[in-house]
C-alpha positions, 0 to 999 in steps of 0.5 A: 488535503489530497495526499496520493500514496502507492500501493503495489499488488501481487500475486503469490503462488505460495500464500494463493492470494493477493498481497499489498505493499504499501512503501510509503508506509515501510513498517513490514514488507506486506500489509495486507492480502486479499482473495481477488485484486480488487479486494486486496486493493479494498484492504490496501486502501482500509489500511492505508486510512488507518495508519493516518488516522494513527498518525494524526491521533499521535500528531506525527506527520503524515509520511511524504509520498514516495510514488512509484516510479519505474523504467519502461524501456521499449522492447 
């Protein structure tokens, strides 16, 4: 199964780190940071596993991916 979820970074200035939104996955708005991009991406990933692995274990069905999609306008 090749399931595609999203994950959006940012940085914040107040907590001086990188944190993960992940909104296929809408139990809280942040669910994991990191110290650089590419390690929060590497969390965001860890955690993305982890819910489906928590989700076939209690046999729900895996969330259907919203995806991003954003409005790029020419300037």
């Amino acid at each position: 199964m090749n399931i595609h979820y999203s994950m959006v970074i940012l940085w914040s200035e107040e907590d001086h780190c990188y944190l993960v939104h992940l909104p296929d996955f809408p139990c809280q708005r942040f669910h994991t940071h990191g110290d650089t991009y590419e390690e929060a991406a590497r969390h965001g990933a860890e955690v993305i596993d982890s819910y489906l692995a928590l989700y076939r274990e209690s046999d729900q069905p895996l969330p259907e991916p919203r995806g991003l999609f954003l409005d790029f306008q020419a300037a």
